[in-house]
C-alpha positions in Angstrom: 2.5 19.6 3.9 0.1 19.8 1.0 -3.8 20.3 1.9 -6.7 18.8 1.0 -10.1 19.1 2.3 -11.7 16.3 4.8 -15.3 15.2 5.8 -15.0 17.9 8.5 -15.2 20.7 5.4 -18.4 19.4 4.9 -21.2 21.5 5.6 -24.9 20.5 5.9 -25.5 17.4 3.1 -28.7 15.7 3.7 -30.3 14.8 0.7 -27.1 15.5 -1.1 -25.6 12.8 -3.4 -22.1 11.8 -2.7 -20.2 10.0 -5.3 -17.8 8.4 -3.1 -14.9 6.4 -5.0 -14.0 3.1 -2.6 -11.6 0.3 -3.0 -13.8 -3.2 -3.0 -11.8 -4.7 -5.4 -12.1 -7.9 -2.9 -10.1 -11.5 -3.2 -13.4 -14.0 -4.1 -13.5 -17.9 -3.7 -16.4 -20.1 -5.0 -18.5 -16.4 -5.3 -17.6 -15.5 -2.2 -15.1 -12.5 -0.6 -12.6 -14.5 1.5 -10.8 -11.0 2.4 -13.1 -7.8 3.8 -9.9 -5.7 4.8 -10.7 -3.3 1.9 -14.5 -3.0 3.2 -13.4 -2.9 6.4 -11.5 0.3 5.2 -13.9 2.2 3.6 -17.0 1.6 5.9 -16.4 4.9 8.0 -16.5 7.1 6.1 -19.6 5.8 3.7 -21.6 5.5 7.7 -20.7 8.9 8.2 -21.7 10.4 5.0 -24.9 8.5 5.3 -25.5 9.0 9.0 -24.8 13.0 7.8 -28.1 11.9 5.9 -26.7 12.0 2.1 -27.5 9.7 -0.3 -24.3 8.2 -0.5 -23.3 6.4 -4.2 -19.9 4.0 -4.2 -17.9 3.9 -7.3 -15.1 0.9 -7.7 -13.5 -1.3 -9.7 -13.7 -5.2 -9.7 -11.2 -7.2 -11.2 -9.8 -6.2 -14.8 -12.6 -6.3 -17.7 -11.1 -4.0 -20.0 -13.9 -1.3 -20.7 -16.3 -4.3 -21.1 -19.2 -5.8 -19.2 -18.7 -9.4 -17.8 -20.9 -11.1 -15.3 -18.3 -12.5 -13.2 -17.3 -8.9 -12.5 -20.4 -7.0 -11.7 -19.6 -5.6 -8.2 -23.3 -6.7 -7.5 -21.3 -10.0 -6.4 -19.8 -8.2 -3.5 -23.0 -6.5 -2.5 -23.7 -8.8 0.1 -19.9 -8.4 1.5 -20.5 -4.9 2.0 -24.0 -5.3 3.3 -22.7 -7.8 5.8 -19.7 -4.9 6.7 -21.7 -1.8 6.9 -24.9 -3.4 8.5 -27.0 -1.7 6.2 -29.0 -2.3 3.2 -26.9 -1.4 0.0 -29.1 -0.5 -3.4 -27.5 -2.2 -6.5 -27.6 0.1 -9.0 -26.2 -1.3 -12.7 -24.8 1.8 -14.0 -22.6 4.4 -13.1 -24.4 6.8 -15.1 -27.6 8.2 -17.0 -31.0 8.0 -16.6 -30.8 4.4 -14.6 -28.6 6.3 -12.1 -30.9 9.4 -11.7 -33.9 7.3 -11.1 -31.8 5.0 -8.4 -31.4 8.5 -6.6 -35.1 9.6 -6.6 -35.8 5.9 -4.8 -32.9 6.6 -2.3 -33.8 8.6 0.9 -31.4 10.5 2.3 -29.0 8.3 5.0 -29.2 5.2 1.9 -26.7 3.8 0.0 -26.3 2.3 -3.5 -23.4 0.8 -5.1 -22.8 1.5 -9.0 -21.6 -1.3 -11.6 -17.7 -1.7 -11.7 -16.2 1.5 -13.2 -13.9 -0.6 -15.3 -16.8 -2.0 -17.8 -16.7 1.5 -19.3 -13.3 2.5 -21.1 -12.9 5.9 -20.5 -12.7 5.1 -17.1 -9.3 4.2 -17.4 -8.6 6.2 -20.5 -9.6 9.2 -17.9 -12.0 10.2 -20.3 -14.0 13.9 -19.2 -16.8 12.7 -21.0 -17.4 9.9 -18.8 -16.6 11.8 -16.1 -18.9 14.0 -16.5 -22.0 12.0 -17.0 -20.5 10.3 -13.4 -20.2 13.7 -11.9 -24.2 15.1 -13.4 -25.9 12.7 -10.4 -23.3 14.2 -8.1 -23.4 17.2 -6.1 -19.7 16.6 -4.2 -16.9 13.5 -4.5 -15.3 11.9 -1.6 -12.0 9.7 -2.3 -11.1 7.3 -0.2 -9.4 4.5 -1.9 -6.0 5.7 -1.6 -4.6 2.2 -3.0 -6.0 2.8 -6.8 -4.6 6.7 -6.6 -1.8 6.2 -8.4 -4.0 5.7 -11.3 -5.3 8.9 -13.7 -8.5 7.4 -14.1 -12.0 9.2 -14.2 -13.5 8.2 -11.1 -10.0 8.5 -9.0 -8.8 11.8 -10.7 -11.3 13.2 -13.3 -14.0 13.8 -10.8 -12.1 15.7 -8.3 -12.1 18.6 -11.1 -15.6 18.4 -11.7 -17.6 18.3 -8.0 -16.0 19.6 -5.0 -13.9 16.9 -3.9 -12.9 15.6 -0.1 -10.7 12.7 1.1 -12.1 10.3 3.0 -11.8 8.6 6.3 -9.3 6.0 5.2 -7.5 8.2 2.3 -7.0 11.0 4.9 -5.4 8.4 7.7 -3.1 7.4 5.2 -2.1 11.0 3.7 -1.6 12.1 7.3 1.0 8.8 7.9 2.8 9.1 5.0 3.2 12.7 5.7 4.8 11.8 8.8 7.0 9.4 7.4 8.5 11.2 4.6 6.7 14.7 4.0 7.6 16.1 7.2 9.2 12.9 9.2 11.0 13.2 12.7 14.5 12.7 12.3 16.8 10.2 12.3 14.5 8.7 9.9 15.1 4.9 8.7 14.2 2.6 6.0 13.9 -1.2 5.7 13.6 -2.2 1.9 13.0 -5.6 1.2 12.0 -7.9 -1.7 13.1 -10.5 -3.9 14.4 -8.1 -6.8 16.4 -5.1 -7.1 14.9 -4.3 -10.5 11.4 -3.8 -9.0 13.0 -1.5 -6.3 15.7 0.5 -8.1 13.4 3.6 -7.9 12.6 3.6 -4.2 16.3 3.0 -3.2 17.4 6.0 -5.3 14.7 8.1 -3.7 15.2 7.2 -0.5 18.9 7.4 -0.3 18.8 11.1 -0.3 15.7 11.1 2.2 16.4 9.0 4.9 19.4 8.4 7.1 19.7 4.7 7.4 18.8 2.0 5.0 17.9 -1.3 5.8 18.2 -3.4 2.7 17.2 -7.2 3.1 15.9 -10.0 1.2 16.9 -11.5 -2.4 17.9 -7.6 -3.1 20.7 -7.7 -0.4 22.5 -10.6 -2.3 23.0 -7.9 -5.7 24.3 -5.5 -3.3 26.7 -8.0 -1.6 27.5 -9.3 -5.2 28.5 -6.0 -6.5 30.9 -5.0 -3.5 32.6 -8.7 -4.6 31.4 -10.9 -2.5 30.6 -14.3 -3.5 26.6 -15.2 -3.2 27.0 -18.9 -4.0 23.6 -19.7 -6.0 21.2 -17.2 -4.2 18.8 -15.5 -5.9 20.8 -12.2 -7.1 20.6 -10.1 -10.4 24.4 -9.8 -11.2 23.4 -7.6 -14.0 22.5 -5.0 -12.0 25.8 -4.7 -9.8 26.6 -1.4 -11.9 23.2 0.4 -10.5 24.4 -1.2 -6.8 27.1 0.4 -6.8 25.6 4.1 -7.8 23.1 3.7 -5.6 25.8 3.2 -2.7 27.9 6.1 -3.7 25.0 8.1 -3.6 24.3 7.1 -0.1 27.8 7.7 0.6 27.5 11.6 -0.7 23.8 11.9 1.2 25.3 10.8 4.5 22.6 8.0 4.2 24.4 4.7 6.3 23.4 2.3 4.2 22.9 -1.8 6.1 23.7 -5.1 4.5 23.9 -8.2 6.5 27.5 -9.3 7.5 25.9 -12.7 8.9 23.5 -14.7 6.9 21.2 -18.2 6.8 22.2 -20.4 4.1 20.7 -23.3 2.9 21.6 -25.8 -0.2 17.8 -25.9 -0.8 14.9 -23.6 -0.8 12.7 -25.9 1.7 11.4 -25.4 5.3 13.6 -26.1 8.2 16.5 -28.1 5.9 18.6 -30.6 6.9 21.5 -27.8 4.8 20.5 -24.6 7.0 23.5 -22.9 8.7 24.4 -19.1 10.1 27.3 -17.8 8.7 29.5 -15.0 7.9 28.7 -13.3 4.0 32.2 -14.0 3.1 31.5 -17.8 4.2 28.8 -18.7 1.7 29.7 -22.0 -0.6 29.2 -22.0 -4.1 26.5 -24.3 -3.4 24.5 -22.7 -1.1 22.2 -19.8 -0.9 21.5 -17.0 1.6 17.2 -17.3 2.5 17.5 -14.8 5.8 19.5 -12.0 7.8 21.6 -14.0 10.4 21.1 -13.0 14.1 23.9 -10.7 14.5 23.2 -8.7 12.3 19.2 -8.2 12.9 20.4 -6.9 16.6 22.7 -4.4 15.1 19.5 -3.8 12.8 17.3 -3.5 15.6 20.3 -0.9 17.4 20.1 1.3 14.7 16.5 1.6 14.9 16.9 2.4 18.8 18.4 5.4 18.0 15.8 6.7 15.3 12.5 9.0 15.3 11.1 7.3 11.8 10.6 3.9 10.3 9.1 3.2 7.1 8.8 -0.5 5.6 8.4 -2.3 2.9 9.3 -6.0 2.2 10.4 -8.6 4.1 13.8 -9.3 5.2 14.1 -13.3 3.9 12.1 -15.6 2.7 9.4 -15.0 5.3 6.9 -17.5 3.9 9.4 -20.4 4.8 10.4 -21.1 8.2 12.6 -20.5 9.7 13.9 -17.6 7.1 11.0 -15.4 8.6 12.8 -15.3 12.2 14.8 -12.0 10.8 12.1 -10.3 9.6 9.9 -11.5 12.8 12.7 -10.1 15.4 13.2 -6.7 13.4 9.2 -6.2 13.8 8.8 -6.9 17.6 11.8 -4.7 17.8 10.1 -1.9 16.3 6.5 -2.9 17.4 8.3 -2.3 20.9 9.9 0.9 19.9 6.4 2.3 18.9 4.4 1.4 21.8 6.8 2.8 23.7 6.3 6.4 22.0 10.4 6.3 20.6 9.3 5.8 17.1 6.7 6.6 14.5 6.4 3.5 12.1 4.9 3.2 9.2 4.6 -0.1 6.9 2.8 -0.6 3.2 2.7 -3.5 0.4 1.3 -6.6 0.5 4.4 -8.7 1.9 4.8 -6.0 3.6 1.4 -6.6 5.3 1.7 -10.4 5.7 5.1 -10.4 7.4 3.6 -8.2 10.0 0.3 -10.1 10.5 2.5 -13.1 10.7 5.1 -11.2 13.3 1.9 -10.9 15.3 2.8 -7.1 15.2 0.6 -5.1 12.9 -1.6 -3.9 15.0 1.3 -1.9 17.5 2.4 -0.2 14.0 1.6 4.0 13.7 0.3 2.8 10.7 0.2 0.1 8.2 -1.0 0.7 4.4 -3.0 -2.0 2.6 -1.8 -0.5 -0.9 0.2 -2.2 -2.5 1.0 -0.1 -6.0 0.3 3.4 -4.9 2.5 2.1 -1.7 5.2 2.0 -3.7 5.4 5.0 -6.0 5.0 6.9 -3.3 8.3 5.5 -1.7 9.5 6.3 -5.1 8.8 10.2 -4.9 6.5 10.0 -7.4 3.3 12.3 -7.9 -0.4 10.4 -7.3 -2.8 11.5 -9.7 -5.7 10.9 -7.5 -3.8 12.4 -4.7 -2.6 15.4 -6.6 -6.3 16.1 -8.2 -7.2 16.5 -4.0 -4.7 18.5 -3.0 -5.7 21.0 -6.5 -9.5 20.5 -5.7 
């Protein structure tokens, strides 16, 4: 396991500044958040910095200006969000660096917090620019990260910083490095994966990672149809990239050579529209779809073969649903898998671990999120880390 320094490697900071970098990039409605989960998040560890009495400073990004100022996104709109979350008075402060910023500190007493303008109305934070950086870093005296969701982005105030102050993961970025460590750093084997999605072409990287990392994979939604297709059976009009039937197949012989059991659905729910409960819908066997019909869900039969296979393994990870889970009743495969390995957790067989925004929603909506090891809220970083690939504002942590 790679390291990377916590709040508990802090020594004595009151009066310190912390520039803490924070995901509050919140969903708003008529100038209101209608979403505090990403608050919610954060709030421990900006509490504990501040009841450590530092001066605590939060650095994110709101919306997508491009490097200019725009009043609609001044993160001085979700002051009163955060307010509401921490219980505490939260300083606006309309820079993120400079003289405006230095005097905002000499009004802070230690225990206070401020929040900074939205990183994003500056270029080179997202050009990763040292410059910029390094004006952020001058009011500074240590970094905290602990939006683990925009870390898969080289930007100054997720990756430049950590080179220039000694740098800590937060509350919430450490939870998630510690489950995702478990899942597939170091994960207790057998170790299974359920991918799911609309498209193969968004997930063509994960599968090909995963196939030589875990021993079962669970592939559902519109991205089971292209594997079906490509081992020549006929999908009727479901939603299926026939294009990609060539990268199916290699991804399926290199399950076969990893010893990786890889799980389609041999029944399915068909329907001759996309609607809720049609008058069309059926259960039937994948070689029994009409031309006219398409496949919205996992049939029965095979979610408890699903839900077997999980019985007999140490690891889960998840992401996507298994049908079209927004529709009833195409969410009753992914509902059943969930309880199944909801149960599973609770009862201490099995270490799960879920991330991505479906992802999320599925499980709120399976009335199971809660019994999961652990559920990520990140949606992008989510996945490129199922994909094997390197986090810049992870990486820079691990370095500091």
């Amino acid at each position: 396991m790679a390291t990377f320094r916590t709040l508990d490697d802090l020594g004595d900071i009151r009066g310190k500044v912390a520039l803490v970098r924070v995901d509050l990039n919140l969903p708003m409605s008529d100038g209101r958040a209608t979403d505090l989960t990403r608050a919610r998040a954060v709030a421990p560890t900006i509490l504990e910095l501040a009841d450590a009495g530092a001066k605590v400073l939060l650095l994110a990004h709101f919306g997508r200006p491009k490097g200019e100022r725009h009043s609609t996104l001044s993160t001085s709109l979700i002051q009163g969000a955060v307010e509401g979350v921490l219980g505490r008075e939260v300083m606006f402060i309309p820079e993120v660096a400079g003289p405006v910023v230095e005097q905002s500190i000499g009004i802070l007493r230690p225990g206070d917090i401020g929040l900074l303008e939205n990183t994003r109305f500056w270029p080179g934070e997202e050009k990763n620019d040292r410059e910029f950086a390094q004006a952020i870093a001058d009011n500074g005296d240590f970094y905290v990260n602990d939006a683990f969701s925009a870390s898969h982005r080289a930007h100054a105030t997720t990756e430049g910083l950590a080179h220039l102050l000694p740098a800590y993961a937060g509350r919430a970025m450490q939870a998630e490095l510690e489950a995702l460590g478990k899942a597939l750093g170091s994960p207790q084997k057998p170790v299974a994966a359920v991918v799911g999605g609309a498209k193969v072409s968004t997930k063509l990287a994960v599968l090909e990672h995963l196939v030589s990392r875990v021993d079962h994979l669970i592939i559902g939604g519109g991205m089971a149809n292209t594997f079906l297709a490509a081992r020549g059976i006929d999908v009727g009009k479901s939603l299926c990239e026939h294009d990609l039937a060539a990268k199916a197949e290699a991804i399926l012989d290199a399950a076969d050579a990893a010893g990786c059991a890889v799980h389609l659905p041999y029944d399915v729910v068909v329907a001759k529209e996309f609607a809720a409960n049609p008058p069309s819908l059926r259960v039937c066997n994948v070689h029994e779809v009409a031309a006219d019909e398409m496949i919205l869900d996992v049939g029965p039969q095979a979610v408890e073969a699903l839900g077997d296979a999980l019985k007999t393994c140490r690891t889960l990870v998840w992401n996507g649903p298994l049908g079209a889970f927004e529709t009833p009743p195409f969410d009753a495969a992914t509902v059943a898998l969930a309880k199944t390995a909801a149960a599973l957790t609770s009862e201490g067989s099995l270490i799960s671990v879920a991330g991505g925004g479906d992802t999320v929603a599925a499980l709120n909506h399976a009335g199971v999120a809660e019994q999961f090891s652990y559920v990520s809220t990140a949606g992008g970083a989510f996945l490129e880390w199922m994909e094997g690939r390197e986090l810049p504002g992870v990486a820079a942590l691990e370095r500091a």
